[in-house]
ZARO-247154 format. One record per residue: residue number from 1; residue in one letter; x, y, z of N, C-alpha, C in turn. Coordinates in steps of 0.001 Angstrom, whole numbers. Layout:
N
<site n="NUM" res="a" n_x="X" n_y="Y" n_z="Z" ca_x="X" ca_y="Y" ca_z="Z" c_x="X" c_y="Y" c_z="Z"/>
...
//
This chain:
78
<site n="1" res="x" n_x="192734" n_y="127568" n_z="133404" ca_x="192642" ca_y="128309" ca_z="134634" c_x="192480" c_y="129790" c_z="134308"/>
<site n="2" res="x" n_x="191651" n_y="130122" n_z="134924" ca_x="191583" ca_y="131731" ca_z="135006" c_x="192439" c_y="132697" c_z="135499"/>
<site n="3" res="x" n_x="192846" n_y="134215" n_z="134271" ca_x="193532" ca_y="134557" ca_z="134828" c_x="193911" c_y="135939" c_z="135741"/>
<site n="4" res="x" n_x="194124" n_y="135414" n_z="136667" ca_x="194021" ca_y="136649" ca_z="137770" c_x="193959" c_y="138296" c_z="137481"/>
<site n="5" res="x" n_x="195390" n_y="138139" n_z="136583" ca_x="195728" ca_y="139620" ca_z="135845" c_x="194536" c_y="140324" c_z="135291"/>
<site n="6" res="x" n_x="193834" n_y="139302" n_z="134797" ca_x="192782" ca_y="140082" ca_z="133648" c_x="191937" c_y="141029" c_z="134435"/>
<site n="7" res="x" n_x="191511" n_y="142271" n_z="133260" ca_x="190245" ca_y="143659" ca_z="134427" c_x="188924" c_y="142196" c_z="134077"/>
<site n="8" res="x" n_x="188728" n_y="142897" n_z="135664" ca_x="187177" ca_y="142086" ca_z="135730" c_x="186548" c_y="142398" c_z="136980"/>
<site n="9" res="x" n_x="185545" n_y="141644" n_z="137482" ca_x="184608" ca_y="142196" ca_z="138527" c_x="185650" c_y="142186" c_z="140192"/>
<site n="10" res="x" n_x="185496" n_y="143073" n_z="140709" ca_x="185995" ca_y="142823" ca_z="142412" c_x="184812" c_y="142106" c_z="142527"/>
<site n="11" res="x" n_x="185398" n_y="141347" n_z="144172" ca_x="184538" ca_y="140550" ca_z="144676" c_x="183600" c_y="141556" c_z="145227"/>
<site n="12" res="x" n_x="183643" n_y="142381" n_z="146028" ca_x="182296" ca_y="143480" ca_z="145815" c_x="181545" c_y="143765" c_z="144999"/>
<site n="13" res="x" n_x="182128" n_y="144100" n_z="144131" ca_x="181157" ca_y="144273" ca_z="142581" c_x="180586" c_y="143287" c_z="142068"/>
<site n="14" res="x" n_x="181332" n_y="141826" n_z="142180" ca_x="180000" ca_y="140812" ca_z="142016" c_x="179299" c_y="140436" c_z="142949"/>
<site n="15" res="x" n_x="179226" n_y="140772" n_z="143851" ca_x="177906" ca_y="140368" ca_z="145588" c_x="177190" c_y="141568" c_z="144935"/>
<site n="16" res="x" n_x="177509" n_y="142803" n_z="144866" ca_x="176304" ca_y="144196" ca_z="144284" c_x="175670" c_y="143378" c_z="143325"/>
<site n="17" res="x" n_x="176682" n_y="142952" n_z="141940" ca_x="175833" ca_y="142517" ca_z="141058" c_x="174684" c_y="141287" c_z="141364"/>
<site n="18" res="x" n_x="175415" n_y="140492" n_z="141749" ca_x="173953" ca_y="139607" ca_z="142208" c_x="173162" c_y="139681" c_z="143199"/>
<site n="19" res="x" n_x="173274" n_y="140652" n_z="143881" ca_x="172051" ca_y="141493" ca_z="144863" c_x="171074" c_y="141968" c_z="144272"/>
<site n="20" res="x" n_x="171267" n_y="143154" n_z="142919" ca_x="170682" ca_y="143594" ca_z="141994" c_x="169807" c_y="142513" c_z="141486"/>
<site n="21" res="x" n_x="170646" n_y="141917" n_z="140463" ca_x="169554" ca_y="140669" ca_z="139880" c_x="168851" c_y="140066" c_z="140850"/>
<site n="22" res="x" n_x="169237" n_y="139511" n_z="142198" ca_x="168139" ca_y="138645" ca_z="142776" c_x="167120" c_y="139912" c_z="143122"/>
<site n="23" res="x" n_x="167107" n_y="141014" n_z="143176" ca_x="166151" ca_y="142288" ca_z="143694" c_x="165333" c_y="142356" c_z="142988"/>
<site n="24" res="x" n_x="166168" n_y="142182" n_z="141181" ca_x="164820" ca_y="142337" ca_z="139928" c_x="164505" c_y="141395" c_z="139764"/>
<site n="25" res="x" n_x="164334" n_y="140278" n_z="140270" ca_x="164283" ca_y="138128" ca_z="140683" c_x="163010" c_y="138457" c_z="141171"/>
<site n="26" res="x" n_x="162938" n_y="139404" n_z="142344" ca_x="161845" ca_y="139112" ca_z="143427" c_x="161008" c_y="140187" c_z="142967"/>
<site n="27" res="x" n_x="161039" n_y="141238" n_z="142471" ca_x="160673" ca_y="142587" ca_z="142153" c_x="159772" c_y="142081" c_z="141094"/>
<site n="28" res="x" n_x="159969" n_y="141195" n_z="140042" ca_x="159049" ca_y="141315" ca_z="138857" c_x="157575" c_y="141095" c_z="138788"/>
<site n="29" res="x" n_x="157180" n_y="141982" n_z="138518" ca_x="155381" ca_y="141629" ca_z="138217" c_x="154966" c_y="140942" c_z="137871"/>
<site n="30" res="x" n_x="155278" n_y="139947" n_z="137178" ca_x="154841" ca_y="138908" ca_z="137348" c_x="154772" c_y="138122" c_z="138091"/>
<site n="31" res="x" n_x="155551" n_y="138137" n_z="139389" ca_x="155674" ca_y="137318" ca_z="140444" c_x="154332" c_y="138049" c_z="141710"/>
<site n="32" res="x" n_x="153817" n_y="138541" n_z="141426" ca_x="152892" ca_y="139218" ca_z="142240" c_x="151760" c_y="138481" c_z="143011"/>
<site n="33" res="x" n_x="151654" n_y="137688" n_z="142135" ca_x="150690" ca_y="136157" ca_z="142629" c_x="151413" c_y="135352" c_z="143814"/>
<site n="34" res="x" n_x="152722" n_y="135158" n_z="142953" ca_x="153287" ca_y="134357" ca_z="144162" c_x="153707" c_y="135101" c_z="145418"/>
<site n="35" res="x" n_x="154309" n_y="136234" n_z="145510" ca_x="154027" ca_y="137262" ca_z="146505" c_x="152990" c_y="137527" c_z="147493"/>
<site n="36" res="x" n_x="151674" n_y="137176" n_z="146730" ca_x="150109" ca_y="137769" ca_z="147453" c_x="150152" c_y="136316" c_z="148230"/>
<site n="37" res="x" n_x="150491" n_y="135252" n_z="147733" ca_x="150455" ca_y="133744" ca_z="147880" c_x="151322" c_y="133634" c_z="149352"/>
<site n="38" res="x" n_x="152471" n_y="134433" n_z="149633" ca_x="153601" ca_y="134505" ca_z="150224" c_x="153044" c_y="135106" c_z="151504"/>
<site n="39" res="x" n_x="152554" n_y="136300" n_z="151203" ca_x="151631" ca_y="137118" ca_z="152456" c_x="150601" c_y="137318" c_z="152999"/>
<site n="40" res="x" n_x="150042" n_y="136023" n_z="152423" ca_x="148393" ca_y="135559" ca_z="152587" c_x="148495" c_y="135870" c_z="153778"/>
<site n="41" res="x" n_x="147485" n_y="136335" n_z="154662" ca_x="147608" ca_y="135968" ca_z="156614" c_x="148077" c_y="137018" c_z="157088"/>
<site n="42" res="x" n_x="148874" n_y="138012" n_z="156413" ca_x="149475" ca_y="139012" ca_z="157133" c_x="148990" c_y="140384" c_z="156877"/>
<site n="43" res="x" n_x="149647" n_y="141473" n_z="157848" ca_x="148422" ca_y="142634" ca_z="157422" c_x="149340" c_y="143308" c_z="155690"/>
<site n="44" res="x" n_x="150132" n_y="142987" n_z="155905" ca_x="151044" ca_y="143515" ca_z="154486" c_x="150510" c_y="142892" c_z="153370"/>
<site n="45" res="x" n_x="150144" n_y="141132" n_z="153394" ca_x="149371" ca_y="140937" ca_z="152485" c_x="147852" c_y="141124" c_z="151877"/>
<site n="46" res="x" n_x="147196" n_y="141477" n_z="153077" ca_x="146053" ca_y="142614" ca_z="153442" c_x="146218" c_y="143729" c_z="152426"/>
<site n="47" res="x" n_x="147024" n_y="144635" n_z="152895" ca_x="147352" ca_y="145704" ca_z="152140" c_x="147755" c_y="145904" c_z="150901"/>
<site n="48" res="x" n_x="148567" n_y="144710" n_z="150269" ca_x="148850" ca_y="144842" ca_z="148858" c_x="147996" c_y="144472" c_z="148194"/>
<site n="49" res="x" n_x="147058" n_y="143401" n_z="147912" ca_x="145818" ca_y="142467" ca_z="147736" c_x="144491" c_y="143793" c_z="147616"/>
<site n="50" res="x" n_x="144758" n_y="144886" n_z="148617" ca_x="143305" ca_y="145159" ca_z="148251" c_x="144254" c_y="146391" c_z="147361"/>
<site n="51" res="x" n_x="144972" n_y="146938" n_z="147297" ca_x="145659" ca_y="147871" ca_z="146190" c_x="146919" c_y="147418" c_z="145181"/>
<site n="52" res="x" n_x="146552" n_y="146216" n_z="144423" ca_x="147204" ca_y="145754" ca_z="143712" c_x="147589" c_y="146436" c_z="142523"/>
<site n="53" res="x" n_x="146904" n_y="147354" n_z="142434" ca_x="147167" ca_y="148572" ca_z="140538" c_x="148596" c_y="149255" c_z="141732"/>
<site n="54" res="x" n_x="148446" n_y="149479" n_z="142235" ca_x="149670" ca_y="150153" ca_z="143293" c_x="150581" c_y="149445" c_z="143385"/>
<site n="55" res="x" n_x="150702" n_y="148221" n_z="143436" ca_x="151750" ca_y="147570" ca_z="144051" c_x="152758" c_y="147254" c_z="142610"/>
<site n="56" res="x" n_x="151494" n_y="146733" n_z="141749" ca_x="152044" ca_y="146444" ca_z="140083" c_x="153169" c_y="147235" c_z="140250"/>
<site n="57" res="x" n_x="152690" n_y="148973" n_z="140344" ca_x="153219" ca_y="149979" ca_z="139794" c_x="154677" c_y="150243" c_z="140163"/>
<site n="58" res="x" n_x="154220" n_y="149804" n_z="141392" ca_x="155682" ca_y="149791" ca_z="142496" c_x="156672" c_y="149144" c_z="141933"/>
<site n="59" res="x" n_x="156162" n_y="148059" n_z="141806" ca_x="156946" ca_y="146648" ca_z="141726" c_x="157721" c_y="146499" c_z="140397"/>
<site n="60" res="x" n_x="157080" n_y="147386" n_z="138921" ca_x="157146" ca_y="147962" ca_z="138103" c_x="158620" c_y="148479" c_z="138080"/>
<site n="61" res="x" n_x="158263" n_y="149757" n_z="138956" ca_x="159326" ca_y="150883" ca_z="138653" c_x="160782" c_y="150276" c_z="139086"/>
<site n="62" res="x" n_x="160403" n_y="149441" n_z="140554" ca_x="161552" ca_y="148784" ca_z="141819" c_x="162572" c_y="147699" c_z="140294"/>
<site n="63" res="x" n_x="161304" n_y="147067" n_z="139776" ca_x="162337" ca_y="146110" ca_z="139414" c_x="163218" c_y="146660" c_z="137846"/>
<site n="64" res="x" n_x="162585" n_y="147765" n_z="136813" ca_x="163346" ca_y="148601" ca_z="136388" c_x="164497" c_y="149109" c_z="136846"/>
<site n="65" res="x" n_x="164619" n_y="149249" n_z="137786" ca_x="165807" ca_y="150155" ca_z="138266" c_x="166431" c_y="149438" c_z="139006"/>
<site n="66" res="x" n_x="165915" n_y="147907" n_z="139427" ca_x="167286" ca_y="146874" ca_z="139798" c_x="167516" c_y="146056" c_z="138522"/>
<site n="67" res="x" n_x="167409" n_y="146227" n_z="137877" ca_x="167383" ca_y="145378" ca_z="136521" c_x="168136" c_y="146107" c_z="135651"/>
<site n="68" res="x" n_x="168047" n_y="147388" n_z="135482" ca_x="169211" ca_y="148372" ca_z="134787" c_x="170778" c_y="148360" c_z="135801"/>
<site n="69" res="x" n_x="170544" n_y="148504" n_z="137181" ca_x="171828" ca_y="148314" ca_z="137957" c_x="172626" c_y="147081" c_z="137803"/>
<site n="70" res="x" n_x="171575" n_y="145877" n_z="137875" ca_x="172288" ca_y="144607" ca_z="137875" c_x="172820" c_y="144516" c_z="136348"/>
<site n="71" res="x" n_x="171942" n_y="144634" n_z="135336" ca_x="173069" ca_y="144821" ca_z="133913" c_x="174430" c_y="145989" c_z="133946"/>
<site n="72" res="x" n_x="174281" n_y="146866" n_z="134175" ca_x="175415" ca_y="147700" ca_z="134438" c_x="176758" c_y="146981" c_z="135487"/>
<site n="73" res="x" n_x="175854" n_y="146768" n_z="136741" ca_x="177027" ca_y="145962" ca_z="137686" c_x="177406" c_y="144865" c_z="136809"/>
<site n="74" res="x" n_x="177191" n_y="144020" n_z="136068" ca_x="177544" ca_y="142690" ca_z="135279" c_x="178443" c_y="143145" c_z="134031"/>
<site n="75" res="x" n_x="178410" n_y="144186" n_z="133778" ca_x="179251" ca_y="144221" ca_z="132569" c_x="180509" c_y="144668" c_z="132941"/>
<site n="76" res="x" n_x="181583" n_y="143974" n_z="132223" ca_x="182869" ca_y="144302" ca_z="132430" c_x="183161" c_y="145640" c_z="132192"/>
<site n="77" res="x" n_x="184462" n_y="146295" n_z="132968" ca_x="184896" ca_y="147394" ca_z="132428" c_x="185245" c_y="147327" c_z="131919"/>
<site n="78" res="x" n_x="185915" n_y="148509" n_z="131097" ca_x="186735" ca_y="148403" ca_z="129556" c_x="188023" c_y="149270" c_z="129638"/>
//
């Protein structure tokens, strides 16, 4: 059994943390296909589709910087 006493995540701090990761989940460039796939029909998928070097870029920077938070939120304090 786990033990209570021990330092470790608040329950806040793990909902942040896995907010983060699912953000850099959906954020990654490589998923951009399935994204364009996602918004086929709509004017948003309109818009990303015809400026995709843009969106990369976006999508790029977005999931860097949920991907550095969600490792930070995941690591224990010390």
């Amino acid at each position: 059994m786990r033990d209570r006493t021990a330092p470790g995540l608040s329950r806040g701090a793990r909902w942040r943390a896995w907010l983060w990761g699912a953000l850099a989940a959906l954020t990654c460039p490589c998923h951009l296909p399935i994204v364009l796939l996602a918004l086929s029909g709509t004017a948003t998928g309109a818009l990303v589709s015809q400026h995709k070097g843009i969106a990369v870029v976006v999508l790029l920077v977005l999931f860097a910087l949920s991907l550095t938070r969600a490792l930070r939120a995941f690591r224990l304090p010390r």
